[in-house]
N, C-alpha and C positions, 0 to 999 in steps of 0.2 A: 894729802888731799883734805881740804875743809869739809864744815860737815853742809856746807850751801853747795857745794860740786856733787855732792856724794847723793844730793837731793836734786841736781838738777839731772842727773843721771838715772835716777830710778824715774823720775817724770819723762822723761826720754822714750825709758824702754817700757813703761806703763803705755804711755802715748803710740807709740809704733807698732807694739802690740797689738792696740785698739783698731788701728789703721788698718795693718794689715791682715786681722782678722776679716774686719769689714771689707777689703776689697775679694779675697777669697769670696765669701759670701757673697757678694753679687754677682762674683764670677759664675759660683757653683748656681747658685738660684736662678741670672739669666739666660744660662746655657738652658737647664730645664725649662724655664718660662718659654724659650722659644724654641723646644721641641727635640731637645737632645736626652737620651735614653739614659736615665743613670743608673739601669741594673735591678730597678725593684720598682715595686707601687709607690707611685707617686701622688701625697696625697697632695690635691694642689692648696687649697688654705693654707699649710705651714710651710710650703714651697713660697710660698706670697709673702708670709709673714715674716719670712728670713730673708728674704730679699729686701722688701722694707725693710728691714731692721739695720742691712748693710749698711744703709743710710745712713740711720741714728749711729750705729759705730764708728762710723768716719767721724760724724760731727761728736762723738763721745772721746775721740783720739783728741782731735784738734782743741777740745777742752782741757782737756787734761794737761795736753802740751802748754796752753795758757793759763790755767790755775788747777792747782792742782783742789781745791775748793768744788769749781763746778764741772773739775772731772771725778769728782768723789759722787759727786750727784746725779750727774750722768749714769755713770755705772751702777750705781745704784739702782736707779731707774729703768737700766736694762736687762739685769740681773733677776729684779724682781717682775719683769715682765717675761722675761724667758722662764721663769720659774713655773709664773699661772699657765703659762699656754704649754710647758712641762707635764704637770700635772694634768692637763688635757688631755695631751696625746697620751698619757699613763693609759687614764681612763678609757678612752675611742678605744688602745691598744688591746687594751682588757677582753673589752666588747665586743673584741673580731672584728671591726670593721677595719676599714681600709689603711690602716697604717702599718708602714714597713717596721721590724726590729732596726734596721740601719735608719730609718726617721728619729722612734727613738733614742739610738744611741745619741746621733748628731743632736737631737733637741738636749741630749743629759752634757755632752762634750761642752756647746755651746752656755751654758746653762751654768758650768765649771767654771769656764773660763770666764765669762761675767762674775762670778763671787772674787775669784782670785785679783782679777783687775779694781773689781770693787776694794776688796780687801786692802789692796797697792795702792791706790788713790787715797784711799784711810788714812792706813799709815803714814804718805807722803803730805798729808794735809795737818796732820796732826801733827808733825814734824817740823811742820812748816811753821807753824803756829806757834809750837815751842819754844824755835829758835830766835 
C-alpha cells in the first residue's frame, strides 16, 4: 500500500466521520426542534446551535473529502466554536439554570470529536504536504 492510498483512506474515514456525525445531529436536533421529548430539559439555544452546526459538519465532511487543507480548517473552526459555546453551558450549568448534565455531556462529546477530527485533518494535511 503506497503512502498516497494510506492518505486517501484516512481523508475517507476523517470525511465520513464528519458526515455522519452531522447527519446524526440534525436528526437528534430536529426531532427536538419539532417537538419530540428527549428525556431531560431541553435547553432550546444549544438545541439550535447543534442543529446549525449539523450543517457546517456536512459541509466540514465534504471538505475534507476535497482537501484535506480546507478540512483542516473546517474543523478547526468547528472545534473551536464548540469549545466557546462548551464553556458556556459549563458556566449556565454552574449557575443552575436550565441546562441538562446529558446537554453537557453531548456539548463535551461533540466538542471531542471536533479536536480529534481536527487533529486527523492536521495530520492528513501535513502529510499531504510532505509527500
Amino acid at each position: 500500500m503506497t503512502a498516497h492510498h494510506t492518505l486517501r483512506i484516512g481523508q475517507a474515514i476523517v470525511a465520513v466521520v464528519a458526515v455522519l456525525f452531522g447527519l446524526a445531529t440534525l436528526f437528534a436536533g430536529g426531532r427536538v426542534l419539532l417537538g419530540s421529548d428527549p428525556g431531560y430539559v431541553v435547553f432550546r439555544p444549544l438545541v439550535t446551535y447543534n442543529t446549525a452546526m449539523g450543517v457546517a459538519y456536512l459541509a466540514a465532511g465534504v471538505n475534507v473529502w476535497r482537501s484535506a487543507n480546507a478540512g483542516r480548517n473546517a474543523a478547526g473552526a468547528i472545534f473551536l466554536l464548540n469549545l466557546v459555546v462548551l464553556v458556556g453551558v459549563v458556566v449556565i450549568y454552574r449557575g443552575g439554570d436550565a441546562v441538562a448534565a446529558d446537554s453537557l455531556r453531548a456539548m463535551t462529546l461533540r466538542t471531542v470529536v471536533w479536536l480529534v477530527l481536527w487533529l486527523g485533518a492536521s495530520w492528513l494535511d501535513r502529510s499531504q504536504t510532505a509527500a
